[in-house]
N, CA, C and O atoms as a GROMACS GRO file, in nm:
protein
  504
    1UNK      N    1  -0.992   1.029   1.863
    1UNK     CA    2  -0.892   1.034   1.759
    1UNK      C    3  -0.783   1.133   1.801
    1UNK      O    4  -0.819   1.243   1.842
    2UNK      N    5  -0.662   1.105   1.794
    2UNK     CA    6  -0.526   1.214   1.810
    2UNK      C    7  -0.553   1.262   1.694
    2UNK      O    8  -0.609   1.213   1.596
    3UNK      N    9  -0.494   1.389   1.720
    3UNK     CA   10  -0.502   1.508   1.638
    3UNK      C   11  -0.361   1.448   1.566
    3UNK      O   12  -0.367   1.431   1.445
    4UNK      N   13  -0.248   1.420   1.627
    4UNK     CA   14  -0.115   1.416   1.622
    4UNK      C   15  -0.095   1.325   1.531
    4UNK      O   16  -0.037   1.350   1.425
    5UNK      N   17  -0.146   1.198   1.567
    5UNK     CA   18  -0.172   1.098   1.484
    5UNK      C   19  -0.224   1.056   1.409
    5UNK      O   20  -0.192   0.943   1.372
    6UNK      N   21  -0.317   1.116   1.355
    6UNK     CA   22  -0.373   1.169   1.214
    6UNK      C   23  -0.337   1.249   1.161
    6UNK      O   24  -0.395   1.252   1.052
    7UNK      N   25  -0.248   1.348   1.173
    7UNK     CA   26  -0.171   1.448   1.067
    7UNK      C   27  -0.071   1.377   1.054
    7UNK      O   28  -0.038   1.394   0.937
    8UNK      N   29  -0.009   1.316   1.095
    8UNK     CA   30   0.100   1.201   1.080
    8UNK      C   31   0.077   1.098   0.993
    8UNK      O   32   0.152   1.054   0.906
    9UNK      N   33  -0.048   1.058   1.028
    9UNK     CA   34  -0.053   0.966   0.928
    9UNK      C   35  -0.118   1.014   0.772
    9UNK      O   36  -0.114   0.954   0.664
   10UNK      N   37  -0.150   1.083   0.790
   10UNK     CA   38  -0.241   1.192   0.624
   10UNK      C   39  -0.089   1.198   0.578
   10UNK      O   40  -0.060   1.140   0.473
   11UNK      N   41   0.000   1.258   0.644
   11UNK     CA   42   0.142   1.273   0.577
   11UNK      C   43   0.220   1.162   0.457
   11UNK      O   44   0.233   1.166   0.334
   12UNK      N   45   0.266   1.056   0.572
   12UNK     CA   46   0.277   0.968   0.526
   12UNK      C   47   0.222   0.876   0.426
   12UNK      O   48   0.283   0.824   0.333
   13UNK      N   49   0.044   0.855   0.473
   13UNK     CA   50  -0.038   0.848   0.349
   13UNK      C   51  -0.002   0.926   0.191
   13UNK      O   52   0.002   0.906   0.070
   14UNK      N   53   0.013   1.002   0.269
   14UNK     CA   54  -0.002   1.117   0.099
   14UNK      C   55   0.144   1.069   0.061
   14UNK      O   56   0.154   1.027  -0.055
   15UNK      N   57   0.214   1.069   0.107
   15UNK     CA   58   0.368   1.059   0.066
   15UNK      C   59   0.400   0.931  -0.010
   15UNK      O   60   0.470   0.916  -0.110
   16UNK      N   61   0.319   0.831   0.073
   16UNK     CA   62   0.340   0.687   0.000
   16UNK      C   63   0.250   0.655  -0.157
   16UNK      O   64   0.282   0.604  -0.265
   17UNK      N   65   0.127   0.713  -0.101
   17UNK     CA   66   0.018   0.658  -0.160
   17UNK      C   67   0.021   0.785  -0.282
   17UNK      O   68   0.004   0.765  -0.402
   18UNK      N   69   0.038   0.876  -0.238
   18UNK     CA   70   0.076   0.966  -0.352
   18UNK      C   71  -0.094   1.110  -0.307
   18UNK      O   72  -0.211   1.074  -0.322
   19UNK      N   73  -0.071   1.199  -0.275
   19UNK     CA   74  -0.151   1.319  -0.275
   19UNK      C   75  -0.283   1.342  -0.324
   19UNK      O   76  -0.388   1.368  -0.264
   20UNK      N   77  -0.253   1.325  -0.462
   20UNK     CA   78  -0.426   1.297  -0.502
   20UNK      C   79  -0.464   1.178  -0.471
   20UNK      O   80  -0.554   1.182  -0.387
   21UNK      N   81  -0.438   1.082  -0.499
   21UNK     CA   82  -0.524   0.978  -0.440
   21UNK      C   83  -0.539   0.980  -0.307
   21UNK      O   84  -0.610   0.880  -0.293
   22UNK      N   85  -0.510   1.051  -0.129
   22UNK     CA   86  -0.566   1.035  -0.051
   22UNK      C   87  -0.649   1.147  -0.062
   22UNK      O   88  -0.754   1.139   0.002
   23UNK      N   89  -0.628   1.264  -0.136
   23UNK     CA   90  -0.713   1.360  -0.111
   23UNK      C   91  -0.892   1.343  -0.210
   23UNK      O   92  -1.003   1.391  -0.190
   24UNK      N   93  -0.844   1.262  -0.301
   24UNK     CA   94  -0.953   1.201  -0.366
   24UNK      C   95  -1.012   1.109  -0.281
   24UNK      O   96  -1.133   1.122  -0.298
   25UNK      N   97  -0.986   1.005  -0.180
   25UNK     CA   98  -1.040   0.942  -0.106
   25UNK      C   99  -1.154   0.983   0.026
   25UNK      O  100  -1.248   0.930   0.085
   26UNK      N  101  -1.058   1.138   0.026
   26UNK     CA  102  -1.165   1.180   0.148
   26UNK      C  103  -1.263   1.301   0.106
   26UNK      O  104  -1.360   1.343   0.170
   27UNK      N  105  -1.203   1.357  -0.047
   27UNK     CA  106  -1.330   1.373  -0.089
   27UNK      C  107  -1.467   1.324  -0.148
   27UNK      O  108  -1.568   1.392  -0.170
   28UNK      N  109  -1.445   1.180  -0.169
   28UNK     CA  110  -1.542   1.125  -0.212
   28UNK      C  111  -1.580   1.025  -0.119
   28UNK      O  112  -1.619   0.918  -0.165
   29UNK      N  113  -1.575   1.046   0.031
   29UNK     CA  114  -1.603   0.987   0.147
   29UNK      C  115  -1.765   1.051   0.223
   29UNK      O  116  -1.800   1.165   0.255
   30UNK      N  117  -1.824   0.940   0.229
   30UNK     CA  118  -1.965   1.001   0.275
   30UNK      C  119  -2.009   0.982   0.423
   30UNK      O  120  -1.911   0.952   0.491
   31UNK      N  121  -2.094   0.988   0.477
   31UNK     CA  122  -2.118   0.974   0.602
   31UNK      C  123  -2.124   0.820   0.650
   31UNK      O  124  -2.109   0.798   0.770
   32UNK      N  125  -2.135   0.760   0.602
   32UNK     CA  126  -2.118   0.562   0.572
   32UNK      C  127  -1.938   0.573   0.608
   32UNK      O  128  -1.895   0.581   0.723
   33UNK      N  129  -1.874   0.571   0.518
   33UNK     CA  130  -1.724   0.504   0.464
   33UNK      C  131  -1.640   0.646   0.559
   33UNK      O  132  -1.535   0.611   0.613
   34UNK      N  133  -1.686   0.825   0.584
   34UNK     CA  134  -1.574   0.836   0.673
   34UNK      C  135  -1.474   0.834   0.766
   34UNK      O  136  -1.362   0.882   0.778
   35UNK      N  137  -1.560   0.752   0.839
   35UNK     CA  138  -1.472   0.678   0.975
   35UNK      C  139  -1.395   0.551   0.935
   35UNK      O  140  -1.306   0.490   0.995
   36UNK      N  141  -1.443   0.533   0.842
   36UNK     CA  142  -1.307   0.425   0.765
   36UNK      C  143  -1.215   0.491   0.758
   36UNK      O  144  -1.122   0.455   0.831
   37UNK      N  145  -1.196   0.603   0.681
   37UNK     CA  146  -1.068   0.684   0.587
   37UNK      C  147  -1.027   0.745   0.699
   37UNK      O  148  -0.915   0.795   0.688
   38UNK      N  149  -1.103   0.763   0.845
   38UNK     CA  150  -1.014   0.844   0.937
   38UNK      C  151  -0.960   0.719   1.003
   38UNK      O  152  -0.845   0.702   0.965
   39UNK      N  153  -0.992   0.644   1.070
   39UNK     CA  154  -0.950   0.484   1.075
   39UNK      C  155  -0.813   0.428   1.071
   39UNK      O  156  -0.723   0.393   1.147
   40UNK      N  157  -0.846   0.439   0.918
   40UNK     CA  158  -0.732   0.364   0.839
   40UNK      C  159  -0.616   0.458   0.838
   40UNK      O  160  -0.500   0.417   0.850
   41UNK      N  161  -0.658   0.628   0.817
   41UNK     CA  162  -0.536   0.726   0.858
   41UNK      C  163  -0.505   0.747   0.962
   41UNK      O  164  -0.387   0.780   0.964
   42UNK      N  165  -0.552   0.747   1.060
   42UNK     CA  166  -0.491   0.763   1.205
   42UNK      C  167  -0.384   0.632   1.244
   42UNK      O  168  -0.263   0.644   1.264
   43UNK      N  169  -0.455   0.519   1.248
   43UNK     CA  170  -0.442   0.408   1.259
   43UNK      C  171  -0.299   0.315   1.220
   43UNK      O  172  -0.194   0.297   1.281
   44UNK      N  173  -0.346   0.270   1.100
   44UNK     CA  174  -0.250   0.230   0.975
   44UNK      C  175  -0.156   0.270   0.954
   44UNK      O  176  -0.048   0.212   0.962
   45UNK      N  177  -0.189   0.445   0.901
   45UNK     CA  178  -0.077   0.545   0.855
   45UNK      C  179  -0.015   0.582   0.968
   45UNK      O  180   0.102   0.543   0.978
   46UNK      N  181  -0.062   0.651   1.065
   46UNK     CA  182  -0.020   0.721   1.187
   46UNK      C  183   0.060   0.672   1.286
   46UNK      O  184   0.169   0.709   1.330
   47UNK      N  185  -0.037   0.550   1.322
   47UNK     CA  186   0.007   0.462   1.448
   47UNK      C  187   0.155   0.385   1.420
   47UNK      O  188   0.262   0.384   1.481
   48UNK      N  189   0.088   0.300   1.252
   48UNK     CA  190   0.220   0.164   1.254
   48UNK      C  191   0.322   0.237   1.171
   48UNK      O  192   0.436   0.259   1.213
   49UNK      N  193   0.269   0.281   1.027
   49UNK     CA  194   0.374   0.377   0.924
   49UNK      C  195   0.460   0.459   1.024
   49UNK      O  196   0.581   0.474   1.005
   50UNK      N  197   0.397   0.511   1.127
   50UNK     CA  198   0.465   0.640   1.161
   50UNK      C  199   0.609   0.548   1.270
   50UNK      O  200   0.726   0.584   1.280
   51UNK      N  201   0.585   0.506   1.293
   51UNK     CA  202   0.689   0.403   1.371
   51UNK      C  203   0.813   0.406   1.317
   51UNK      O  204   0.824   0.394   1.195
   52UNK      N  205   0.932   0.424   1.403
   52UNK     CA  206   1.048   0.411   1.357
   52UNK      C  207   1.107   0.293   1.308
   52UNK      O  208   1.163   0.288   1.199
   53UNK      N  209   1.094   0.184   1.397
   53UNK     CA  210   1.127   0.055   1.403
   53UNK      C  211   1.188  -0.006   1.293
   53UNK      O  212   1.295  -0.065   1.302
   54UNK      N  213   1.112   0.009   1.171
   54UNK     CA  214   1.138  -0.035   1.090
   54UNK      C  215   1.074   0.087   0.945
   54UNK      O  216   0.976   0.161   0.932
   55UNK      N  217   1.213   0.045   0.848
   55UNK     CA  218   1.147   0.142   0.744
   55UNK      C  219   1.036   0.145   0.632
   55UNK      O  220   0.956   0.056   0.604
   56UNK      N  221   1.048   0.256   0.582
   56UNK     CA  222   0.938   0.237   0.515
   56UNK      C  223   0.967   0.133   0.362
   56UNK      O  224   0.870   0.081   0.306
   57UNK      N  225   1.077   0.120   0.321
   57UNK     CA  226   1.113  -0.009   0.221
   57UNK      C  227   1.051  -0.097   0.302
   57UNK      O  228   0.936  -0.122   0.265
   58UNK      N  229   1.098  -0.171   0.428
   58UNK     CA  230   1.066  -0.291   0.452
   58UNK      C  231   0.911  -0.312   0.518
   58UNK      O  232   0.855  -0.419   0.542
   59UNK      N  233   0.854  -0.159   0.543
   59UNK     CA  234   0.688  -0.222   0.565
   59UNK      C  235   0.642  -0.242   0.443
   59UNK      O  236   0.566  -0.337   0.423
   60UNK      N  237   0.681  -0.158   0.344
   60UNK     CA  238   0.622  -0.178   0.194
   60UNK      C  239   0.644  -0.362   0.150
   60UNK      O  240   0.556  -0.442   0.120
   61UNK      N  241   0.739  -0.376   0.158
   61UNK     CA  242   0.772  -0.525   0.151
   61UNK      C  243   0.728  -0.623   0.226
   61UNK      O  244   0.742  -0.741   0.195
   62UNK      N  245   0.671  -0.584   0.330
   62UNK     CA  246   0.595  -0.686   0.406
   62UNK      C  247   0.437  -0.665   0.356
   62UNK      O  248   0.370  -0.768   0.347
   63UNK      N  249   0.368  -0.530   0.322
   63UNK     CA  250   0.255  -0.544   0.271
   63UNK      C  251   0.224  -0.599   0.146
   63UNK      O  252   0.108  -0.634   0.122
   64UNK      N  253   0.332  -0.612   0.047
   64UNK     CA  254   0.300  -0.662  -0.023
   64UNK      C  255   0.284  -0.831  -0.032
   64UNK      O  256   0.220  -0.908  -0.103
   65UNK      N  257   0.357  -0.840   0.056
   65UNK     CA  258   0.358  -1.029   0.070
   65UNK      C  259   0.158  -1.044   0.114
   65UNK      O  260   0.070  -1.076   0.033
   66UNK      N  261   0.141  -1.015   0.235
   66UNK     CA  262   0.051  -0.957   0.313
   66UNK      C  263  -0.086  -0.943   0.218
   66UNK      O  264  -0.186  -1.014   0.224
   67UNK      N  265  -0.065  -0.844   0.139
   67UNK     CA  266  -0.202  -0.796   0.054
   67UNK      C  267  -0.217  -0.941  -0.012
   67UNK      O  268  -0.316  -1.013   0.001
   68UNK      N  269  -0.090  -0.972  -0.091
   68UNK     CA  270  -0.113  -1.038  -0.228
   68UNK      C  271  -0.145  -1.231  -0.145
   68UNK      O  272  -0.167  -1.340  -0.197
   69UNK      N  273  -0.130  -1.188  -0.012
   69UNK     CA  274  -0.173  -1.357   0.020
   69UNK      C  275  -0.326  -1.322   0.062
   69UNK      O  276  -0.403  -1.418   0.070
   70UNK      N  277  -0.370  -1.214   0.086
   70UNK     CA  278  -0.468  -1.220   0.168
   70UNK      C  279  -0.583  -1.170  -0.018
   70UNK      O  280  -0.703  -1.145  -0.019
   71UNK      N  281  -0.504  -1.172  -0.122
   71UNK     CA  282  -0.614  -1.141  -0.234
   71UNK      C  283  -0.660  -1.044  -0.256
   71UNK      O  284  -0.755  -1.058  -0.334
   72UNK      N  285  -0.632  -0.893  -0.212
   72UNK     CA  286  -0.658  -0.831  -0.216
   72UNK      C  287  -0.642  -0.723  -0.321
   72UNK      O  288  -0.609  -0.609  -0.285
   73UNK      N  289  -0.668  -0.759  -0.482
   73UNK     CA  290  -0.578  -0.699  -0.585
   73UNK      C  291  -0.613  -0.524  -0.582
   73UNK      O  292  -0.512  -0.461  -0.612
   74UNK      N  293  -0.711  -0.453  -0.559
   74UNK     CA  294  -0.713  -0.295  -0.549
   74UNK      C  295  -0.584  -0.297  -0.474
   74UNK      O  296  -0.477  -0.301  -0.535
   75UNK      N  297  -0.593  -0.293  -0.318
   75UNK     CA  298  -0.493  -0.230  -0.237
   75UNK      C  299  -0.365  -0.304  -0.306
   75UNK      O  300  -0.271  -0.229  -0.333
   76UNK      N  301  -0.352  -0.428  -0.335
   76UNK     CA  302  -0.230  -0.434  -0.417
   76UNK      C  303  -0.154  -0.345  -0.506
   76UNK      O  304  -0.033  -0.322  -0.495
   77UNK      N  305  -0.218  -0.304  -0.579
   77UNK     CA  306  -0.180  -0.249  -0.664
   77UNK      C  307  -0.129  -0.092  -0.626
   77UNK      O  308  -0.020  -0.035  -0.635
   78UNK      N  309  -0.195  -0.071  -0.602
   78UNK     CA  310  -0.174   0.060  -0.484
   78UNK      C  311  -0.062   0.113  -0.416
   78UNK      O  312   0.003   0.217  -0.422
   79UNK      N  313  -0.057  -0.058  -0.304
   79UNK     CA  314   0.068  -0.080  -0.231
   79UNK      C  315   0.189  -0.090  -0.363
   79UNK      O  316   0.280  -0.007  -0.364
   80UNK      N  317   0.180  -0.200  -0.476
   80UNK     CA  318   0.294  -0.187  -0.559
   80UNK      C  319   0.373  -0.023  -0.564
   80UNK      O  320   0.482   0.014  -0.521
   81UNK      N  321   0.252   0.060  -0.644
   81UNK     CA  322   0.336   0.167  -0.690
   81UNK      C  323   0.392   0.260  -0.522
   81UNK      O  324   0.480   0.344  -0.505
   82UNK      N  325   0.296   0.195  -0.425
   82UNK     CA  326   0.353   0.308  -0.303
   82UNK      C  327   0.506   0.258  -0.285
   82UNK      O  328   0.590   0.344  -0.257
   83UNK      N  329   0.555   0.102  -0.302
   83UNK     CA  330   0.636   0.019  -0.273
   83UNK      C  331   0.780   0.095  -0.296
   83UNK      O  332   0.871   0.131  -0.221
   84UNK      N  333   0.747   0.102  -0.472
   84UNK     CA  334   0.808   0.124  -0.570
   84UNK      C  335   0.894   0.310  -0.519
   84UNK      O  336   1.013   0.342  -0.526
   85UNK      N  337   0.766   0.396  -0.468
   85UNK     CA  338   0.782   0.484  -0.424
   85UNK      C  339   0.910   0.488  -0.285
   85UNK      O  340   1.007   0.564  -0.279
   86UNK      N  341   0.866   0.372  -0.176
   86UNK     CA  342   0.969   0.379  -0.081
   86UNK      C  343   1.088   0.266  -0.150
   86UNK      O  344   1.110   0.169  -0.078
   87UNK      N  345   1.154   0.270  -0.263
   87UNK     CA  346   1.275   0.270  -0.259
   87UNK      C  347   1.249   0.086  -0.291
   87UNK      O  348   1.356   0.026  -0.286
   88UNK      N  349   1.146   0.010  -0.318
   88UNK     CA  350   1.154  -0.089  -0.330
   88UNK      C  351   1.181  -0.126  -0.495
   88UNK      O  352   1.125  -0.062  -0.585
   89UNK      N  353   1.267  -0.231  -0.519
   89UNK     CA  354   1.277  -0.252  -0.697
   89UNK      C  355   1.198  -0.299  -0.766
   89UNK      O  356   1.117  -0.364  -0.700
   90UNK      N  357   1.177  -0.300  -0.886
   90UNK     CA  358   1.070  -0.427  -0.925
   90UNK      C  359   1.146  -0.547  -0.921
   90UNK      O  360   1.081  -0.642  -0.881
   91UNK      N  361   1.291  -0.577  -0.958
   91UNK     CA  362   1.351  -0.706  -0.898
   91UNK      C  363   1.322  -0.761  -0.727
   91UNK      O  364   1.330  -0.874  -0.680
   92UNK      N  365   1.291  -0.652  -0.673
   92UNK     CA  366   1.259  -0.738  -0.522
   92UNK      C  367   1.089  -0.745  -0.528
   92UNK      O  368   1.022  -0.827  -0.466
   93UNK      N  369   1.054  -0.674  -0.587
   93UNK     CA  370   0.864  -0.718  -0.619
   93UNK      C  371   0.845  -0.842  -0.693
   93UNK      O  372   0.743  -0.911  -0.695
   94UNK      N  373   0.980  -0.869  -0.770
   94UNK     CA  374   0.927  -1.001  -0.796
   94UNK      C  375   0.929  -1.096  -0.759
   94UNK      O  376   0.862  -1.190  -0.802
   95UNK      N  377   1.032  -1.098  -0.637
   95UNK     CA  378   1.131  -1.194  -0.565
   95UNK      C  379   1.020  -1.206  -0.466
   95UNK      O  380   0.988  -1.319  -0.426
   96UNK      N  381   0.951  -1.084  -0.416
   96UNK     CA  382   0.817  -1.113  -0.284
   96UNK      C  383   0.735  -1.220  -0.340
   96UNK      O  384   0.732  -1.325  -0.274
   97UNK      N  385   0.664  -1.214  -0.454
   97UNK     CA  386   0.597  -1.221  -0.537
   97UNK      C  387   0.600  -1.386  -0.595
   97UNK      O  388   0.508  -1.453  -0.641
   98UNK      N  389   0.751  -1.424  -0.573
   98UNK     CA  390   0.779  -1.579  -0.580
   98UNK      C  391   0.803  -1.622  -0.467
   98UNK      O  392   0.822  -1.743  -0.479
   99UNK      N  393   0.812  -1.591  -0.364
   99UNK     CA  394   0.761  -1.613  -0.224
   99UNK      C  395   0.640  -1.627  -0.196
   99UNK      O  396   0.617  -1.733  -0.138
  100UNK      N  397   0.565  -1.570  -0.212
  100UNK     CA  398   0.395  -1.535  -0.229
  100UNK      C  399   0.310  -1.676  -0.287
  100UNK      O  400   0.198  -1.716  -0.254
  101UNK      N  401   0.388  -1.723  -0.365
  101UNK     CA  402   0.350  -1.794  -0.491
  101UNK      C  403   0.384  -1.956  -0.435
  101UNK      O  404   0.328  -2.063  -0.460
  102UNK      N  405   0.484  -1.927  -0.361
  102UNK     CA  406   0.528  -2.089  -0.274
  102UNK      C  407   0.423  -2.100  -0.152
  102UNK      O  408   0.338  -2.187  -0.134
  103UNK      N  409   0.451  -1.999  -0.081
  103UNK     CA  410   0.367  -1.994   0.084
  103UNK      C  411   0.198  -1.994   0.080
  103UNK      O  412   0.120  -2.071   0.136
  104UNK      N  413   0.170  -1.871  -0.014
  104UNK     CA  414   0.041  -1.834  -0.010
  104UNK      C  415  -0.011  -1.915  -0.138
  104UNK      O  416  -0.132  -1.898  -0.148
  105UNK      N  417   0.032  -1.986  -0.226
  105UNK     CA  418  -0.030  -2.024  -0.379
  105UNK      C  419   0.002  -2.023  -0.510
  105UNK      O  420   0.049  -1.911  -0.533
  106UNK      N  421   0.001  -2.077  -0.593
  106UNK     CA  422   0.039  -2.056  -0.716
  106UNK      C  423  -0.093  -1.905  -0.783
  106UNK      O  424  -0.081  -1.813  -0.863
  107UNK      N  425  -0.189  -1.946  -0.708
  107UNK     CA  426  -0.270  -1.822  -0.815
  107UNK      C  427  -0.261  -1.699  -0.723
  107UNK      O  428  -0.273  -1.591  -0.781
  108UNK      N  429  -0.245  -1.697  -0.609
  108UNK     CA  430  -0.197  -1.565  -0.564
  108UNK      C  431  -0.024  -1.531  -0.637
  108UNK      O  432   0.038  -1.426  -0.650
  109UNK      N  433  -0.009  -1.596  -0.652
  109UNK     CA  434   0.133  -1.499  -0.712
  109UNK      C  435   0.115  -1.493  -0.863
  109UNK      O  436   0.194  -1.407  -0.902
  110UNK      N  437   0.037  -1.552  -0.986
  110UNK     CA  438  -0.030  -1.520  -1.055
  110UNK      C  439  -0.068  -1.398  -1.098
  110UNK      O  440  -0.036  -1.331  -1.196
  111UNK      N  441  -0.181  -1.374  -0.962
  111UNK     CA  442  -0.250  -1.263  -0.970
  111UNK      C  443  -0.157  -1.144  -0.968
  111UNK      O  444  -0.151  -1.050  -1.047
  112UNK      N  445  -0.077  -1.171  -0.851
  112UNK     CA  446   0.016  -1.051  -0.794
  112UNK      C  447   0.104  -1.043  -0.913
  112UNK      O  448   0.108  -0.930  -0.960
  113UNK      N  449   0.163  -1.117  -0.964
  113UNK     CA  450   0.236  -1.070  -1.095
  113UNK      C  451   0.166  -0.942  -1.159
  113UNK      O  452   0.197  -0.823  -1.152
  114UNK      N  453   0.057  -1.008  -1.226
  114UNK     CA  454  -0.046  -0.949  -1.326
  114UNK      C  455  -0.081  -0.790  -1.262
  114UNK      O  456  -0.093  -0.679  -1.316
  115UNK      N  457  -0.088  -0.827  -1.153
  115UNK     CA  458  -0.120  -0.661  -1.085
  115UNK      C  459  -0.037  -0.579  -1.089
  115UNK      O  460  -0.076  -0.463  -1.108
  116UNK      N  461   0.099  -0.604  -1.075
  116UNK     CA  462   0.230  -0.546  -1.049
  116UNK      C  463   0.250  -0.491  -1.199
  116UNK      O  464   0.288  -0.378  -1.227
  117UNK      N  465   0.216  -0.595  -1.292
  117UNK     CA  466   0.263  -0.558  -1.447
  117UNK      C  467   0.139  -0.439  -1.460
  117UNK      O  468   0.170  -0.349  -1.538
  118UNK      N  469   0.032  -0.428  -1.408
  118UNK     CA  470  -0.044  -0.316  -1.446
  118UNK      C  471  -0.068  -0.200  -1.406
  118UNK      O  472  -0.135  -0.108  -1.455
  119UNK      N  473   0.039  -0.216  -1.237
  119UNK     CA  474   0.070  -0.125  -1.173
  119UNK      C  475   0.170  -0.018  -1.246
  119UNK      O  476   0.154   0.102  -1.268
  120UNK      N  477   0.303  -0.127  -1.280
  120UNK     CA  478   0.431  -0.081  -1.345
  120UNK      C  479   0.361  -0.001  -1.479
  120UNK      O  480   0.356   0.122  -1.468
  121UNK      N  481   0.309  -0.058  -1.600
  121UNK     CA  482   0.225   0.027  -1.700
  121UNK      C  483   0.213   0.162  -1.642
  121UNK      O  484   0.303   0.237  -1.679
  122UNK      N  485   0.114   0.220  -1.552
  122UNK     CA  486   0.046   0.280  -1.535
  122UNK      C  487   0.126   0.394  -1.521
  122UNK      O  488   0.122   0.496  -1.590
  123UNK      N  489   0.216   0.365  -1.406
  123UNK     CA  490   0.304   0.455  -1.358
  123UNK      C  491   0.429   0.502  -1.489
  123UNK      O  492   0.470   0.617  -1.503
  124UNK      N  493   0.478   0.368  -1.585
  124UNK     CA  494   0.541   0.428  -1.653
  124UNK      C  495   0.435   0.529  -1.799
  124UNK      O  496   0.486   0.614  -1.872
  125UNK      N  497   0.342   0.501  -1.802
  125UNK     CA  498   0.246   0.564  -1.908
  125UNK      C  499   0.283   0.713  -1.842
  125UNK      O  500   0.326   0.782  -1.935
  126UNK      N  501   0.282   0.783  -1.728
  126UNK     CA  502   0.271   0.882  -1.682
  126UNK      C  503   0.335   0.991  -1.722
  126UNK      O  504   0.316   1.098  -1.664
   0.00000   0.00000   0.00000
């Protein structure tokens, strides 16, 4: 594991995903699931997030197409509010979202609606 590339990506993690929730993740990480959470932070966060190439609006916008075809409603939801965080609208979450709904299905974009509306709640309850 890079040292480099795992503080890079914990960064970014935390930044997108929001602070307590990664720091809640790796405290409630056991000897089973921690090489996931270092994994997925080195990896994910570090390796591809950390990349210039492209920003962080438009990876957010590609994961969400991404999650919500592949069904994945936790990390959906997740990804929504991280989305929302890099600068994405809920007018373009919905616009993914009817894309989603042509390519990937009528009940994946369904779902992804429904997630997004419980994402949006949550964050505005706050």
């Amino acid at each position: 594991m890079s040292k480099e590339i795992f503080e890079r990506g914990l960064a970014i993690r935390k930044d997108v995903l929001g602070k307590e929730f990664v720091e809640k993740s790796f405290a409630s990480a056991d000897e089973f699931n921690l090489p996931m959470q270092e994994l997925t932070t080195e990896y994910c966060w570090g390796y591809v997030w950390g990349r210039e190439e492209l920003p962080r609006k438009t990876r957010s916008m590609l994961n969400l197409a991404m999650i919500a075809a592949l069904n994945r409603p936790h990390e959906l939801k997740m990804h929504v509010k991280g989305a929302l965080k890099n600068g994405v609208s809920k007018t373009e979450i919905r616009e993914i979202f009817l894309q989603v709904a042509i390519y990937a299905g009528v009940p994946a974009g369904v779902d992804s609606f429904r997630i997004a509306r419980e994402a949006f709640a949550e964050l505005d309850g706050k």
